[in-house]
Each structure stands twice: as structure tokens, then as C-alpha cells.
C-alpha atoms as an extended CHARMM CRD file, in Angstrom:
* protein
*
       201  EXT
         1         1  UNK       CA            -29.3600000000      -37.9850000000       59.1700000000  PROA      1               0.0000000000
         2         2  UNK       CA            -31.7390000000      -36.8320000000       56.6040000000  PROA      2               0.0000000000
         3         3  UNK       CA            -29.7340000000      -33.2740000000       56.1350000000  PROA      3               0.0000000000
         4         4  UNK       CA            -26.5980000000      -35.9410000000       55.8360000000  PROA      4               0.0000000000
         5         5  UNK       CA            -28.5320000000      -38.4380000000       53.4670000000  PROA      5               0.0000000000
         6         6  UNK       CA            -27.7900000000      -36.8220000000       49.6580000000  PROA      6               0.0000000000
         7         7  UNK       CA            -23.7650000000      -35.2030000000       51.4360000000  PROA      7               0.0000000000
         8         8  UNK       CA            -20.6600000000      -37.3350000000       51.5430000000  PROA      8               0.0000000000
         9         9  UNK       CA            -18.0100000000      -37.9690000000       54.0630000000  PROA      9               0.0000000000
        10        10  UNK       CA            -16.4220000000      -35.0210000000       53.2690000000  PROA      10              0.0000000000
        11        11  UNK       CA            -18.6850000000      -33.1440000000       53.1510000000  PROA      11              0.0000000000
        12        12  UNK       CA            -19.8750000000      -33.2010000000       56.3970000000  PROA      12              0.0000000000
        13        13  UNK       CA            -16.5000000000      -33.3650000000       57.8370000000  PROA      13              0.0000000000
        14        14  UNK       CA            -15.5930000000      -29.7800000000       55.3890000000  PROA      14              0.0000000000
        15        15  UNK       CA            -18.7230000000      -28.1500000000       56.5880000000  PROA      15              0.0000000000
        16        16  UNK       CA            -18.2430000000      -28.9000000000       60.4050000000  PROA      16              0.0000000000
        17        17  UNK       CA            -14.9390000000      -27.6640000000       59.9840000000  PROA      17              0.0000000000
        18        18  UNK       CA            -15.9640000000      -24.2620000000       58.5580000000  PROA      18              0.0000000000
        19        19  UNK       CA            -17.4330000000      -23.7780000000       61.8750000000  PROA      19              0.0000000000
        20        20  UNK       CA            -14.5160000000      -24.8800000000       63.7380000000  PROA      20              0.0000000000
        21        21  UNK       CA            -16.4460000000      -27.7840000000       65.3580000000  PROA      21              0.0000000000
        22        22  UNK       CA            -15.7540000000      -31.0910000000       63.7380000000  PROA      22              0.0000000000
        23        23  UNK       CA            -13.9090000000      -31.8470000000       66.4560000000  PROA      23              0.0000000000
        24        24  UNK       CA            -16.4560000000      -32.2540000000       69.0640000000  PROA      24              0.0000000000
        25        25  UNK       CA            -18.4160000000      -34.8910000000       66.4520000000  PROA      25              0.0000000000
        26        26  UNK       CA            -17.9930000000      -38.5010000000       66.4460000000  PROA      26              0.0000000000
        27        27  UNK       CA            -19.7640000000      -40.9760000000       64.1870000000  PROA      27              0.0000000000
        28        28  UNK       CA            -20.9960000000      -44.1050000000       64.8750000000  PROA      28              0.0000000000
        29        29  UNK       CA            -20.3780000000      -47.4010000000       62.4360000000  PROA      29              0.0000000000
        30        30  UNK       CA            -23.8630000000      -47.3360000000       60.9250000000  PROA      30              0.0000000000
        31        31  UNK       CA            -23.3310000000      -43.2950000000       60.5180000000  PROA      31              0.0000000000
        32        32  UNK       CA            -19.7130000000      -43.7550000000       58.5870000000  PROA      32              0.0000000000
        33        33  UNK       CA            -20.8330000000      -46.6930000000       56.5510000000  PROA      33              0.0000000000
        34        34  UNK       CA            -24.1450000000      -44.2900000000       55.3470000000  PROA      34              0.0000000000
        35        35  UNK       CA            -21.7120000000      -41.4330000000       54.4490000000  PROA      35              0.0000000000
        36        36  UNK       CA            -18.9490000000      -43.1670000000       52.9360000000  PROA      36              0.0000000000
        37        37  UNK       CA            -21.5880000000      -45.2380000000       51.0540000000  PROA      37              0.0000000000
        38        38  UNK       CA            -20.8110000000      -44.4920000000       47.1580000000  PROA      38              0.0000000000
        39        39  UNK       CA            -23.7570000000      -42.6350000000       45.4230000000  PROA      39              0.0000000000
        40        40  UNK       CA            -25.7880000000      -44.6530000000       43.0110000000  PROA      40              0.0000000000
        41        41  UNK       CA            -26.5350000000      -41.2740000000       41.0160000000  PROA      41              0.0000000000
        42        42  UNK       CA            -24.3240000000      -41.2700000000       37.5150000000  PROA      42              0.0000000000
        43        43  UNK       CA            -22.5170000000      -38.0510000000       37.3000000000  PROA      43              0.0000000000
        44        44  UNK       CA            -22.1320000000      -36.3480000000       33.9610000000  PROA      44              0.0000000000
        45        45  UNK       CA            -18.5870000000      -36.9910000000       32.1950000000  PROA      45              0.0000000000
        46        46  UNK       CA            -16.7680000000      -33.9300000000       31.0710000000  PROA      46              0.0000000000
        47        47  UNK       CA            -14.6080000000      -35.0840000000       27.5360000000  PROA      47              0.0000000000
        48        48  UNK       CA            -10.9870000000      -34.0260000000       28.8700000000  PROA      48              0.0000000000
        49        49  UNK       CA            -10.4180000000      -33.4060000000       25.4620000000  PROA      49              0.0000000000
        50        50  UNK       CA            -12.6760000000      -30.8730000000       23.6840000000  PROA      50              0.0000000000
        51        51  UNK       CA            -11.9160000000      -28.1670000000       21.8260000000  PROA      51              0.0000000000
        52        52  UNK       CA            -10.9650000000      -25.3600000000       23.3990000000  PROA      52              0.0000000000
        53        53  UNK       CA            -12.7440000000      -22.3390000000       22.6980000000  PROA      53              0.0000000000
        54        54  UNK       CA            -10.5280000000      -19.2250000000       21.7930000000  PROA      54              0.0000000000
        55        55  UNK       CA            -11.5660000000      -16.0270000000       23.1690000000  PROA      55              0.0000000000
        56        56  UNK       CA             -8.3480000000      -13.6720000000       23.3650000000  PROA      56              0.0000000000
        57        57  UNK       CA             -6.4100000000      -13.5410000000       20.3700000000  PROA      57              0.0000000000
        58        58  UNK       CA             -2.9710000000      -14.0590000000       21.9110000000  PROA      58              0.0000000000
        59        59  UNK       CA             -3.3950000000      -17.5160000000       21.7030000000  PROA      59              0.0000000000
        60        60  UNK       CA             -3.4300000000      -17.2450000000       18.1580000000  PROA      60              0.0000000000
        61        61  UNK       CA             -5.4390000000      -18.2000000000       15.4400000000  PROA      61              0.0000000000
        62        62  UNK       CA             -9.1610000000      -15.8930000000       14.4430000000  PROA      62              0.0000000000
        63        63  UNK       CA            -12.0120000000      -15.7260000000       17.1880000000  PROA      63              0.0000000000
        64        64  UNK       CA            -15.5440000000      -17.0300000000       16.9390000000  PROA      64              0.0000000000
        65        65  UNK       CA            -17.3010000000      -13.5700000000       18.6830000000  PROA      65              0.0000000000
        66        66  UNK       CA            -20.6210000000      -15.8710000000       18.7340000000  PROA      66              0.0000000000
        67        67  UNK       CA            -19.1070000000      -18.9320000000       20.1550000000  PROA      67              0.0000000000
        68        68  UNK       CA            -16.9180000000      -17.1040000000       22.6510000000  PROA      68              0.0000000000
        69        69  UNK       CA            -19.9010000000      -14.7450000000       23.9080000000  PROA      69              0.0000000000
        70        70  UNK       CA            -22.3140000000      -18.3940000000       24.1810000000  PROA      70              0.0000000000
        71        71  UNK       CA            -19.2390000000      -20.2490000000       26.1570000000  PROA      71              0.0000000000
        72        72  UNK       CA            -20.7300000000      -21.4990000000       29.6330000000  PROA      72              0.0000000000
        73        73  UNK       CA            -18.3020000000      -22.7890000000       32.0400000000  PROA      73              0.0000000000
        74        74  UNK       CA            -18.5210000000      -24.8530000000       35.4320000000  PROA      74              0.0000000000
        75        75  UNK       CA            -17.5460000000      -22.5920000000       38.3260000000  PROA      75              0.0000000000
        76        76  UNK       CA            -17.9540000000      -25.4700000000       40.7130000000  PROA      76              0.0000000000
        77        77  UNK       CA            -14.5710000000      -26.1490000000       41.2670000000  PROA      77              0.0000000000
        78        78  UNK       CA            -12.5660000000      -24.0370000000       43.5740000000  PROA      78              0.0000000000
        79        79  UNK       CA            -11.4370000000      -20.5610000000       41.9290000000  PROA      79              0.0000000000
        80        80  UNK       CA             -8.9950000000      -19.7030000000       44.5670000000  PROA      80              0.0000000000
        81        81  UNK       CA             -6.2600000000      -21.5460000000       45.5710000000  PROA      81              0.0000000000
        82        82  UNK       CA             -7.0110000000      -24.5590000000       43.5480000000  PROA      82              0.0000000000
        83        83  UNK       CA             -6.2290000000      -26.0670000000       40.0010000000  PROA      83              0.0000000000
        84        84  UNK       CA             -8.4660000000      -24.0530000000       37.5790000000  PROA      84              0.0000000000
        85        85  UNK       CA             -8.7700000000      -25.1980000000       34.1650000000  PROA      85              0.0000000000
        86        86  UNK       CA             -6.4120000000      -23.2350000000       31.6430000000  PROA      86              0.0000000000
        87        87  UNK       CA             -9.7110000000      -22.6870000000       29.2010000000  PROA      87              0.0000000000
        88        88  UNK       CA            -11.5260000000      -21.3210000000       32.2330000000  PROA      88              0.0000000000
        89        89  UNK       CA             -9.1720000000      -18.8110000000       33.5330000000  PROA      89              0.0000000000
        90        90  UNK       CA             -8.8070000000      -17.6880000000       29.9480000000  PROA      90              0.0000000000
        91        91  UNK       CA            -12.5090000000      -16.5850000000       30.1150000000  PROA      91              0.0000000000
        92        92  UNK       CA            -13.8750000000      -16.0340000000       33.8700000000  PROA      92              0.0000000000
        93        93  UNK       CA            -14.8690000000      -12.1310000000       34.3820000000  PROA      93              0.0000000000
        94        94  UNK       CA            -15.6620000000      -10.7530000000       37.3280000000  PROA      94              0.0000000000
        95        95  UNK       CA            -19.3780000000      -11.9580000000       36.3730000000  PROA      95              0.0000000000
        96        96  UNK       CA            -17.8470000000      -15.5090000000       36.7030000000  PROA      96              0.0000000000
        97        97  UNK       CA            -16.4560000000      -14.7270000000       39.9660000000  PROA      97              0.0000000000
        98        98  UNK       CA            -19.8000000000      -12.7750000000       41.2510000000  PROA      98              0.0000000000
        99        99  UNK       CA            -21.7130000000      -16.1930000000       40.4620000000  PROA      99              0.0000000000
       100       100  UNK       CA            -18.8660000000      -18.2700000000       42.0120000000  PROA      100             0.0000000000
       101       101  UNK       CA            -19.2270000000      -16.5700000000       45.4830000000  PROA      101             0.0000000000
       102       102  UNK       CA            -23.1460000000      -16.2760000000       45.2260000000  PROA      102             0.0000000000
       103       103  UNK       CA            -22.8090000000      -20.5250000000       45.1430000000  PROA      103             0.0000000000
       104       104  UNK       CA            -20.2110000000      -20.4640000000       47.6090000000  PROA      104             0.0000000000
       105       105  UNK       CA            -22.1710000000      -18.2700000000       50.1390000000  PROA      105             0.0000000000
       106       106  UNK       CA            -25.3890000000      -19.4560000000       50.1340000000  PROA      106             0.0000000000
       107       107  UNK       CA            -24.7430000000      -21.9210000000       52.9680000000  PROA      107             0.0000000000
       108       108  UNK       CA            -27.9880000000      -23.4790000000       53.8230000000  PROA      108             0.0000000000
       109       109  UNK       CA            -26.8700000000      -27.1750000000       53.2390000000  PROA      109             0.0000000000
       110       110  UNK       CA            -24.0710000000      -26.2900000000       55.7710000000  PROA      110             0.0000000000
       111       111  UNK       CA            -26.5420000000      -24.7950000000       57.9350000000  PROA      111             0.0000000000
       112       112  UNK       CA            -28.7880000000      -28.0370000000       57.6680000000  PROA      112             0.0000000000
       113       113  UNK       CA            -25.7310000000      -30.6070000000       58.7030000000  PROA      113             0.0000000000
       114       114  UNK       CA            -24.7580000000      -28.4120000000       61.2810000000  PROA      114             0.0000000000
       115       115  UNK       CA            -27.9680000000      -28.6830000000       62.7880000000  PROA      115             0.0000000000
       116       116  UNK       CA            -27.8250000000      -32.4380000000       62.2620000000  PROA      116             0.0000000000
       117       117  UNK       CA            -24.5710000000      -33.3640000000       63.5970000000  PROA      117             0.0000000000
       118       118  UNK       CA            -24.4560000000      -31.2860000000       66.8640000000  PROA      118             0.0000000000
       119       119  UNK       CA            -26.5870000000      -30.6370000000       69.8370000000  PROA      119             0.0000000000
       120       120  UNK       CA            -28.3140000000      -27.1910000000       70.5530000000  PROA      120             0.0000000000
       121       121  UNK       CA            -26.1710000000      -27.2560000000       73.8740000000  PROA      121             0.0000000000
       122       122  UNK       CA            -22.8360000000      -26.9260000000       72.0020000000  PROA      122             0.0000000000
       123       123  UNK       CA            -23.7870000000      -24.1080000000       70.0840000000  PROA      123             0.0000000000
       124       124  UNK       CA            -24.8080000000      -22.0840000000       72.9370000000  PROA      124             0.0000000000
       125       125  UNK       CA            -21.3170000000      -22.9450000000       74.6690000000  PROA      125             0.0000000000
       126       126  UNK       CA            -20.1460000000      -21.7190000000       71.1230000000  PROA      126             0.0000000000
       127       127  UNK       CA            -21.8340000000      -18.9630000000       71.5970000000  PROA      127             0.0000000000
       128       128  UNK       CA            -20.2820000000      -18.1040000000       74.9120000000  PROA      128             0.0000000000
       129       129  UNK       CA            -17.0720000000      -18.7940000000       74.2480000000  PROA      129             0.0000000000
       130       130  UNK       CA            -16.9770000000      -16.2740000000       71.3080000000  PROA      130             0.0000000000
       131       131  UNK       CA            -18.5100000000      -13.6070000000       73.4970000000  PROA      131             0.0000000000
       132       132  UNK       CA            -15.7400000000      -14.5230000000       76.1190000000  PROA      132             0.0000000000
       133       133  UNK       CA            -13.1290000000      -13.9610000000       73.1170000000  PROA      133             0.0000000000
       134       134  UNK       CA            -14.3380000000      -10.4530000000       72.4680000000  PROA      134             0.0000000000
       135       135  UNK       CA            -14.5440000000       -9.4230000000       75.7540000000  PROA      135             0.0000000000
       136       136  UNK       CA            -11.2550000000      -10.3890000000       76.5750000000  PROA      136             0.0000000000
       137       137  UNK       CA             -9.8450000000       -8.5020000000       72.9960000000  PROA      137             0.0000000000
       138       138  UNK       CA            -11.5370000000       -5.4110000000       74.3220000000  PROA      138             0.0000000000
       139       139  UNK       CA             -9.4750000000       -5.6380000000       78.1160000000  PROA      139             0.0000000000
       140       140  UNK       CA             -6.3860000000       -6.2040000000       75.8300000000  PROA      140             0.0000000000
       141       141  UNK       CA             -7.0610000000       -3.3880000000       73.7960000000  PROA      141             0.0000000000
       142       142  UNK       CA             -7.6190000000       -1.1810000000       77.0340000000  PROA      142             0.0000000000
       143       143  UNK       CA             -4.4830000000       -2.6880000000       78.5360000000  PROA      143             0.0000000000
       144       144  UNK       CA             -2.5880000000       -1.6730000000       75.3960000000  PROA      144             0.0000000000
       145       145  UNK       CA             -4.2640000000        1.9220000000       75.1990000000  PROA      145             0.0000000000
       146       146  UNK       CA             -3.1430000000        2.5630000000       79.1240000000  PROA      146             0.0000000000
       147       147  UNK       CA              0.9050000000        1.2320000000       78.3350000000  PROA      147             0.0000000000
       148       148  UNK       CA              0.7810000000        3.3400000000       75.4860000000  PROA      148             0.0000000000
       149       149  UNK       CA              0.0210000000        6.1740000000       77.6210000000  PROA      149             0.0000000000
       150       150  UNK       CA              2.3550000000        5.9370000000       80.4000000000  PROA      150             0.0000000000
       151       151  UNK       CA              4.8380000000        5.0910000000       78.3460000000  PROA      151             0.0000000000
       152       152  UNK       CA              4.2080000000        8.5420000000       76.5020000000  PROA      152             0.0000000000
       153       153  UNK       CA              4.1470000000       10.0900000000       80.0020000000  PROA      153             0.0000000000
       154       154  UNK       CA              7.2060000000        8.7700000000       81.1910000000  PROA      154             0.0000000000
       155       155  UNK       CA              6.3000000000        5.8670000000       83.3240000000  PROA      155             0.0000000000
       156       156  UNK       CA              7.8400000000        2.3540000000       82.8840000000  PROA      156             0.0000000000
       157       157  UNK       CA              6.0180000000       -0.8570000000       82.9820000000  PROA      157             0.0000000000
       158       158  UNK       CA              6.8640000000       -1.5040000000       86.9180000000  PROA      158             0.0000000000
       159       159  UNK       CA              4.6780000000        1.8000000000       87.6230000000  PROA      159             0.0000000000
       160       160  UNK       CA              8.1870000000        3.7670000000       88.3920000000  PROA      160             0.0000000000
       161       161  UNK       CA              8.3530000000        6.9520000000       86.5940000000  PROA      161             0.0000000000
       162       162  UNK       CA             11.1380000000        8.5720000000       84.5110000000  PROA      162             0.0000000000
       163       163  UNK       CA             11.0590000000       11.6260000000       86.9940000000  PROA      163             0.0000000000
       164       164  UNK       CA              9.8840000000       12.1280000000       90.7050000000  PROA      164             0.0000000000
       165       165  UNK       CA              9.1840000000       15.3880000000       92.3280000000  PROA      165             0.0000000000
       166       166  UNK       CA             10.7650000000       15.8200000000       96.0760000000  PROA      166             0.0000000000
       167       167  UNK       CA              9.0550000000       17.2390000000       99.0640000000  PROA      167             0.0000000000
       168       168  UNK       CA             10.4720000000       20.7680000000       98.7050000000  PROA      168             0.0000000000
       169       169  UNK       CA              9.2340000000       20.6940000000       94.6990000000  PROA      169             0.0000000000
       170       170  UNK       CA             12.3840000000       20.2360000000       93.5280000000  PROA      170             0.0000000000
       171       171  UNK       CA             12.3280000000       17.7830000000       90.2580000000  PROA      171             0.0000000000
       172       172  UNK       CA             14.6270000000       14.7340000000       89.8580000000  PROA      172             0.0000000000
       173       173  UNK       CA             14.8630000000       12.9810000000       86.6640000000  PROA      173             0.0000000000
       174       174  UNK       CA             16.9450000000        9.6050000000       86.4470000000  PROA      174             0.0000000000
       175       175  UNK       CA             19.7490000000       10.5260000000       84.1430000000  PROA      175             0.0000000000
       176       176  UNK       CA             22.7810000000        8.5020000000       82.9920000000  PROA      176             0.0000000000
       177       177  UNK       CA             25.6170000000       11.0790000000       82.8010000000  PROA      177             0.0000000000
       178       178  UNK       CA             28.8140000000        9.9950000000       80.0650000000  PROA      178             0.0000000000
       179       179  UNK       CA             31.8330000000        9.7390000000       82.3100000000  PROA      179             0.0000000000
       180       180  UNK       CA             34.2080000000       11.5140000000       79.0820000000  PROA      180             0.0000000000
       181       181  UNK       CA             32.3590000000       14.5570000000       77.4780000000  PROA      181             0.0000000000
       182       182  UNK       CA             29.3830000000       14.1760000000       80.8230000000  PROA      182             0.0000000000
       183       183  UNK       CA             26.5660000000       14.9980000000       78.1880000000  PROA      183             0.0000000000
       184       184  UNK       CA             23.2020000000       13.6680000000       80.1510000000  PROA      184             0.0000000000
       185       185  UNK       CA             20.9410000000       11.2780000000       78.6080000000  PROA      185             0.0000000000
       186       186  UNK       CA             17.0380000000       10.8400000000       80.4250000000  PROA      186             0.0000000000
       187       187  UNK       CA             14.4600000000        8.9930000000       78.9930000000  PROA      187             0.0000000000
       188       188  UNK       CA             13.3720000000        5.5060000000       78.6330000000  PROA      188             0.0000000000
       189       189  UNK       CA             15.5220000000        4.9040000000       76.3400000000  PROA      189             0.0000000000
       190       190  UNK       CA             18.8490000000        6.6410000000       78.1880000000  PROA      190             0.0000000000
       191       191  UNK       CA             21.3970000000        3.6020000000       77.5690000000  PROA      191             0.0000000000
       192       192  UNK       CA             20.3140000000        3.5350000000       74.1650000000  PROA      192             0.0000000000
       193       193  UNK       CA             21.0410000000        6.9690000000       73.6420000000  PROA      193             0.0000000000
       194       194  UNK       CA             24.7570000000        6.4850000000       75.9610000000  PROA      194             0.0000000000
       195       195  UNK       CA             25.8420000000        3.8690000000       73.9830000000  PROA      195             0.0000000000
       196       196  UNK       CA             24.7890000000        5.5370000000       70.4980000000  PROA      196             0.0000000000
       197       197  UNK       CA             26.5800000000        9.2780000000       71.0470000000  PROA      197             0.0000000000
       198       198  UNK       CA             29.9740000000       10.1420000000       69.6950000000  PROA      198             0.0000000000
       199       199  UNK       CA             31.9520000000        9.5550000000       72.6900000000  PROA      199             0.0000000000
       200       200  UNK       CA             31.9570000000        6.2110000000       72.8830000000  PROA      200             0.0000000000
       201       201  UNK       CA             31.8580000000        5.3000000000       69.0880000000  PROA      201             0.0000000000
């Protein structure tokens, strides 16, 4: 549990579930009562209400140039698909957001608590299983390459083709033939194209 020691509940459980695995972990008491344990450690308090600092000039009134360039915000917080701060979104550059996913990626204390929590053994049946995954997207890919192929050669997906050639060389195609103008329609797609024509519109 040392990895686990300075993380909370939720943290562990959000990192385990990155790697699609929380569900193969289960905590004892002692375990849950360490994690959900409240940290001791004050944490700075942000006034809710400080002044805002202006920066574009739509929001009316003048702009400090010094103050806006010195403005340092907390990208902690989630930039995407959370609640972002209005002051913050006026600001954030795509510096801000380069800095945001440096944090985000560097994913060693993840790496640490998923040593922690499971056992070498899982990850190698991880392991497996995702190599099983690919194989079995490449067969489906192949599969869907061959289809596409008889299907542009005229064969349906029972193996029968869309013509057959007879002993004497003679080709037969299957053909639906319009009983009022007897316009032939071959193909696939030949009841499609029967009930579509002018005749029977």
C-alpha cells in the first residue's frame, strides 16, 4: 500500500479504471478504511471571490497588459468535459492546454497503484487477451475483404453465384424477366431493380 498511502479512494478506483481493471480488485476493511481515511494535510483555499482579471476587452472596461501577461491559473481541474472556471477559459491558450496534457500524461502515480493493487499474473492475462482482440480484428478484416470481393464478382453470401456456365459453355445468368414490357433484370440486386422500373410504378 505504500504507492496507495498519499492517493484517495478515488483515486485508486479512477486509475484502475483507466486500465479497464478495477473490476478484478477487491479491498479488504483495513485497505478501505486507509483510503477513505481523510488527509490530515490542509489544502490551500482559493477566495471564490477575487477579482477577476480582464484580459479581452469585450468584457469591457481598460486592460492591465502587465497584470494580464503575469496571470497564472490552476489547470488542475478537468479542461474537457468538465466545469471550467469562466476567468480561466477567458485566458487558457494552447500553452495552457500543452501544460494541461503534459500533467495529465505523465502517468507514473497510475503506473505505481497499478502495480500495487494487482498481481503480475493478471496483467499477463491482460496481455493475452488484447493480443487475442487484434488477432481476431485482423480475421474480421480478412473476412470482410473476401465478401467484398465476391460480392463484386457476382457471388452471394451462400457461395451461389449470379451466373453458372453449362457443360457445353453456354452461360446462364439468373434473371427476373417483367411479365408486361419483359425487360430483364440480373444482378444481386434484380428485385430491386423489378420493383423500381416504370412498369410497375
Amino acid at each position: 500500500m505504500s504507492a496507495a498511502e498519499t492517493t484517495s479512494y478515488y483515486d485508486v478506483i479512477g486509475t484502475l479504471s483507466s486500465f479497464e481493471c478495477s473490476q478484478e480488485v477487491t479491498f479488504n476493511q483495513e485497505e478501505l478504511t486507509e483510503l477513505t481515511k481523510e488527509s490530515t494535510e490542509d489544502k490551500p483555499q482559493v477566495k471564490a471571490n477575487s477579482e477577476r482579471i480582464k484580459v479581452h476587452s469585450y468584457l469591457g472596461g481598460k486592460i492591465d497588459t502587465k497584470e494580464a501577461s503575469q496571470a497564472n491559473y490552476d489547470l488542475g481541474h478537468t479542461l474537457l468535459g468538465g466545469y471550467v472556471p469562466q476567468h480561466q477559459l477567458e485566458c487558457l491558450s494552447s500553452i495552457d492546454f500543452a501544460h494541461y496534457f503534459n500533467r495529465t500524461l505523465d502517468c507514473e502515480d497510475a503506473l505505481k497503484i497499478y502495480e500495487t493493487f494487482l498481481p503480475a499474473g493478471s496483467r499477463q492475462c491482460m496481455l493475452l487477451s488484447t493480443q487475442h482482440d487484434i488477432e481476431a480484428k485482423v480475421k474480421a478484416k480478412a473476412q470482410a475483404k473476401l465478401e467484398k470481393k465476391q460480392k463484386a464478382s457476382g457471388v452471394d453470401s451462400n457461395g451461389n453465384q449470379d451466373e453458372r456456365v453449362l457443360p457445353d459453355g453456354k452461360i446462364v445468368r439468373k434473371v427476373i424477366v417483367c411479365r408486361r414490357c419483359n425487360r430483364k433484370f440480373r444482378g444481386s440486386d434484380r428485385m430491386k431493380q423489378l420493383k423500381r422500373h416504370e412498369c410497375t410504378k
